[in-house]
Structure formats: C-alpha cells, structure tokens
C-alpha positions as CSV (number, residue, x, y, z in Angstrom):
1,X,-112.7,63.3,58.5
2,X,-113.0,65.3,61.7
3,X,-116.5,65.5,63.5
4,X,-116.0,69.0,62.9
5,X,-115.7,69.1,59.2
6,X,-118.4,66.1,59.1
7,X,-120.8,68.7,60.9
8,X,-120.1,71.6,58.6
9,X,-120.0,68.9,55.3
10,X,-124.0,68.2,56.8
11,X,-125.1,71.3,57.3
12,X,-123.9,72.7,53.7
13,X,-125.7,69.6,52.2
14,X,-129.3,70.3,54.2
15,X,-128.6,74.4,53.5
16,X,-128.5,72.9,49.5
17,X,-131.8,70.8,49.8
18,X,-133.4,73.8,51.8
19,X,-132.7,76.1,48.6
20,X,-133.5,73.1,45.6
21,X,-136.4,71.7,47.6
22,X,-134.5,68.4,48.1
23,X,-137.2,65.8,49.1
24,X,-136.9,61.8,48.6
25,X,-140.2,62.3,46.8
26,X,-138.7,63.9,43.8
27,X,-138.6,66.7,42.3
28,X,-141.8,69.7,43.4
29,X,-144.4,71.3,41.6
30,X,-145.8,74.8,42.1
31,X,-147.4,77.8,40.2
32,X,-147.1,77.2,36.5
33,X,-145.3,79.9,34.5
34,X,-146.9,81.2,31.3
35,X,-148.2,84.8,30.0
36,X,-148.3,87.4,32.7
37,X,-152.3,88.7,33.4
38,X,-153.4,91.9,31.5
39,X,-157.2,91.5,32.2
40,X,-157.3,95.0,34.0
41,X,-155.3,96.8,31.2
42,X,-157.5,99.2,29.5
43,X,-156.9,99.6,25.8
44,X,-154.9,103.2,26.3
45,X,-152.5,101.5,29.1
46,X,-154.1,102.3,31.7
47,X,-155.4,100.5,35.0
48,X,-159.1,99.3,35.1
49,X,-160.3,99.6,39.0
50,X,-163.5,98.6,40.4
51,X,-164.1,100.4,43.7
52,X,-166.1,98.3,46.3
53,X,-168.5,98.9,48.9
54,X,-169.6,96.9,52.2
55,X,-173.1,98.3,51.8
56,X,-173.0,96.3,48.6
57,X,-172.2,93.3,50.2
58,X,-175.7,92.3,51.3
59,X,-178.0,94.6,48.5
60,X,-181.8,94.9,49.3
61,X,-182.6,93.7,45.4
62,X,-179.8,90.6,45.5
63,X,-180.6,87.7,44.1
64,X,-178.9,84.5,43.4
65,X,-176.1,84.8,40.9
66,X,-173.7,82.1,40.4
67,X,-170.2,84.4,40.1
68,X,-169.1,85.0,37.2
69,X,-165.4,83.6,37.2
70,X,-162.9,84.6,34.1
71,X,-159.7,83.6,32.8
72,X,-157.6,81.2,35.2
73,X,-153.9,83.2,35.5
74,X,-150.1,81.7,35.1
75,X,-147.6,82.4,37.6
76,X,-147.9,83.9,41.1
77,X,-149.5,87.7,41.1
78,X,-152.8,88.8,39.0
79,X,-155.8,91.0,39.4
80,X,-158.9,89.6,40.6
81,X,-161.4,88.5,37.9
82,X,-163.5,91.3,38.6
83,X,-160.3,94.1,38.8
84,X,-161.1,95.1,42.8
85,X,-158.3,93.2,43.9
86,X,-154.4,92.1,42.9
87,X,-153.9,88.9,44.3
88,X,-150.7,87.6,44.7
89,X,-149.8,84.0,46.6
90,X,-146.9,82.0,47.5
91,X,-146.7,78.3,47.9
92,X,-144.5,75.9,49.9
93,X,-143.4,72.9,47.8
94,X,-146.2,71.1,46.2
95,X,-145.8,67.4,46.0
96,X,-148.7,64.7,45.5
97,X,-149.6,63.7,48.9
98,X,-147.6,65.8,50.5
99,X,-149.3,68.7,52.5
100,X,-148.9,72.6,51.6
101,X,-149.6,76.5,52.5
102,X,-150.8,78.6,50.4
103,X,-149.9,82.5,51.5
104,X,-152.4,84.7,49.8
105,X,-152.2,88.7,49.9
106,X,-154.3,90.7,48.5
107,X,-154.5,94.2,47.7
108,X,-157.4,97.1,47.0
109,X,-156.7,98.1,43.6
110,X,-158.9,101.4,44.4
111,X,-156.3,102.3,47.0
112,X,-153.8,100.0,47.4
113,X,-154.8,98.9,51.2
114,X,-154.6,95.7,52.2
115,X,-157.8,93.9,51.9
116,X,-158.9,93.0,55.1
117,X,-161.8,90.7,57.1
118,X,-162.4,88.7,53.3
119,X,-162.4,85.1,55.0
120,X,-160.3,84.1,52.1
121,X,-160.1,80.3,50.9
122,X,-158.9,78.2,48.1
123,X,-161.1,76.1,46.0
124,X,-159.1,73.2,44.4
125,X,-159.6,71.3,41.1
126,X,-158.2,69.0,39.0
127,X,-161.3,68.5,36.9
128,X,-164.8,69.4,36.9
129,X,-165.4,65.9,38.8
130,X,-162.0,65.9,40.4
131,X,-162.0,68.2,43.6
132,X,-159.1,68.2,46.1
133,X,-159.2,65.8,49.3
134,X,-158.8,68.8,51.4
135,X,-160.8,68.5,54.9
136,X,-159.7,70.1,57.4
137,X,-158.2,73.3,55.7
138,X,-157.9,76.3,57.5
139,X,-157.3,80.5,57.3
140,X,-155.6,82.5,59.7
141,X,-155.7,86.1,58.8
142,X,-151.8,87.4,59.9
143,X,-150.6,90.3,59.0
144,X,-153.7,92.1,57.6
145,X,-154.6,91.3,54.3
146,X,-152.2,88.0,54.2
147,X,-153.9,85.1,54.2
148,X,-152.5,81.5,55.1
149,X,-154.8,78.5,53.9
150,X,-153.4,74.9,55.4
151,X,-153.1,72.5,55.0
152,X,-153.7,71.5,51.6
153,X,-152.9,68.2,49.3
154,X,-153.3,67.6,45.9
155,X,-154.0,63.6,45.5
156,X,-152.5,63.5,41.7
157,X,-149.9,64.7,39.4
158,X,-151.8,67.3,36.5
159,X,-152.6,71.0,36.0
160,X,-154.8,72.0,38.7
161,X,-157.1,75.2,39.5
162,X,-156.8,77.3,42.8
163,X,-159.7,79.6,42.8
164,X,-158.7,82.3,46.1
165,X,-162.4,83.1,47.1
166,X,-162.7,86.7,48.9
167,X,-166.1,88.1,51.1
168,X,-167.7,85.1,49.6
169,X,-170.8,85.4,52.2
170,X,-171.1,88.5,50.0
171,X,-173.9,88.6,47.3
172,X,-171.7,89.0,43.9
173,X,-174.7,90.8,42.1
174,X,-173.5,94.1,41.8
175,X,-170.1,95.5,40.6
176,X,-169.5,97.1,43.7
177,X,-169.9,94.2,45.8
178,X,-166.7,93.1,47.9
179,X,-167.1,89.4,46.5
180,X,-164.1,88.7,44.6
181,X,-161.6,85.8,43.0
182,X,-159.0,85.2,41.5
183,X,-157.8,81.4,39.9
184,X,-154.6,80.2,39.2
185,X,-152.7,77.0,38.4
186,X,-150.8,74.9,40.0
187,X,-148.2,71.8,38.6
188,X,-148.1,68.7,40.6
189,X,-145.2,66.4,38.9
C-alpha cells in the first residue's frame, strides 16, 4: 500500500470516529430523548410568556424563597421552568470520567433577544446525595447569550440532572424577577 493511500485510508478512518464519537472508552452518553416540553403551552395553543424586569431582581420586600424548580425536560431545547426563557444546550461527548462542555443559549421568550449578563451555570446530580465532582468549572459568556460551562465530569454511569441556573444572585420572589432554570437529563453509559 502506498504512503499515499495509507495517509488518505487514516484520515477517512479518524473523519469516521470524528462523526460516531469513536473513543477507546466505549460507546458516549448525552441528553436523553423522551417527550418534547409543553410546560409553556397554554390550553388554546398558545405561548405562555413571563416578561422580566431587572428592577425585580433585587425587590425592596424580598425574602428568602428557595426556587421553585418544575419538571426536569428530555432532549436538548425547553422553556425555562418559569416560561421567561427557552433554553437550549449542546453537549460534547459525555463519558464517565471523561471531561465535557456544556454550550447553553438562552433566549427571552418576551422578545426573542438573547439573554444576556445571567452568569449561567450547571448544577449536576445524580441523586439527592450524589452531586457531581466538578471543581474548577467555569463560564465564559461568547457570543451574547451563549454560555460555555467547562469542564465538567460525571463520576458514574446513571440518569443524571443538569439544572442551567440563570441571574441566580437574583431574588426568585417575584414573577418578574430575571432568576430563572431550566433542568435536563443527561445519560452516562
């Protein structure tokens, strides 16, 4: 076999494992697919919005409410738990051990604009008593509204919960409040 045709024979086979996530760790996990999220679906068809305000964020009268979180989603795009925000994410191959981004947008559903300055991160749970190992995790904010949160491991195979947390220094007492999230889960084979 030429070194020419070995070359080209190489480069197919790593252009394969690029597009099946080829990895000597076996096969990866990644958002699990079930129903799609109708949450903000008003009984007539139409779209529930909450507006939000920044004055809201900090209210004279707030107090200390733990949020009120609701339904965790299937697949890769749903409205936030309050219906401010549609939240969609990608995620690079997610093996146990291994190290992964998360790449969160998220989207006003009051105007469509990206949502922009919400310090975004990922909360990460197995179980109640089983939290992800993640130290270290960061966000960079790039474009507006797209948020990148690395690097992030999950440290056992299971169904597991990533809660995207939005303006969480923001009091989540009042509807119009910016404070927002939006949970989803994630397959680790």
């Amino acid at each position: 076999m030429s070194a020419r045709l070995r070359s080209l024979l190489l480069l197919a086979v790593v252009a394969v494992c690029a597009v099946a996530a080829c990895s000597s760790e076996g096969p990866a996990g990644g958002p699990a697919t079930g129903a799609a999220d109708t949450h903000c679906v008003a009984p007539d068809g139409g779209q529930i919005v909450q507006d939000t305000s920044p004055s809201e964020c900090h209210p004279a009268d707030a107090g200390a409410q733990a949020p009120d979180y609701g339904e965790t989603n299937y697949n890769t795009s749903a409205a936030d738990d309050d219906c401010k925000y549609d939240v969609q994410f990608t995620v690079t191959a997610v093996r146990q051990d291994e190290n992964a981004t998360f790449v969160v947008k998220a989207i006003s559903r009051a105007d469509g604009s990206a949502v922009t300055g919400a310090n975004a991160r990922a909360e990460i749970y197995l179980s109640s008593t089983h939290p992800a190992p993640n130290v270290g995790t960061s966000t960079v904010e790039s474009p507006p509204g797209t948020y990148t949160i690395s690097p992030v491991q999950f440290d056992a195979a299971g169904r597991w919960t990533t809660r995207f947390h939005f303006f969480e220094s923001c009091a989540d007492d009042t509807e119009e409040s910016p404070h927002g999230h939006a949970a989803f889960y994630i397959d680790v084979p």
